[in-house]
C-alpha positions in Angstrom: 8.9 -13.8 3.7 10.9 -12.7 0.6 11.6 -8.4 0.1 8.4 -6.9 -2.1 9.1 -5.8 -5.2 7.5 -2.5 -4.8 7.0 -0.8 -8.6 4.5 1.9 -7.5 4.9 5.2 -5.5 1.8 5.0 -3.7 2.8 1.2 -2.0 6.0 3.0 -1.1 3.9 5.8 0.8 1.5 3.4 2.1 4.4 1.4 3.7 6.2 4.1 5.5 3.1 5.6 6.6 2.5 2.4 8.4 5.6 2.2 9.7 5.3 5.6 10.8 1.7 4.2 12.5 0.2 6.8 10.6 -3.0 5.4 10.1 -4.9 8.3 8.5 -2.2 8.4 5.7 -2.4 4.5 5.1 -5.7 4.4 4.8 -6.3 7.1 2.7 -3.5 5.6 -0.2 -5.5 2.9 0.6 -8.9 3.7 -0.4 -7.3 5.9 -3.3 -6.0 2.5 -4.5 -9.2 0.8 -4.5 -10.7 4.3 -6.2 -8.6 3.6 -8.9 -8.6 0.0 -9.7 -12.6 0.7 -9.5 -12.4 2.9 -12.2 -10.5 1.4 -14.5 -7.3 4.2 -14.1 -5.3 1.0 -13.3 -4.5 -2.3 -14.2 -4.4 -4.1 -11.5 -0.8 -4.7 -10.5 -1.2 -1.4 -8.1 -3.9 -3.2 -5.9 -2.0 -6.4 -6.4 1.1 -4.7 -4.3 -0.6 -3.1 -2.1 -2.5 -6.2 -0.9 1.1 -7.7 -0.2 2.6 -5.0 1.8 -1.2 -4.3 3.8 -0.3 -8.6 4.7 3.2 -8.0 5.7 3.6 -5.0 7.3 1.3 -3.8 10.4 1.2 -0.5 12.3 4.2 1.0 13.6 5.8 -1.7 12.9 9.5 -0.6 11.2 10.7 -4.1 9.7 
């Protein structure tokens, strides 16, 4: 799979939490992410990269 362009912050933090296995800290930018996009306070593109990296990278996994 090609690298991820990662634009925001909070995919960044989501990704080494989960590499990490922290799965308290993943989840939670999660659900912030989704908070947002609900709201309106984003555009989109946020939820868009997030959704990548929640396919490509699992749980304590460091690739």
């Amino acid at each position: 799979m090609p690298d991820l362009e990662i634009t925001h912050q909070s995919v960044r933090d989501y990704i080494a939490a989960k590499k990490r296995g922290d799965e308290k800290t993943s989840g939670r930018i999660k659900d912030e992410v989704i908070a947002r996009f609900e709201t309106r306070i984003t555009d989109g593109t946020e939820l868009v990269e997030l959704g990548r990296a929640i396919e490509r990278f699992h749980l304590g996994e460091d690739l």
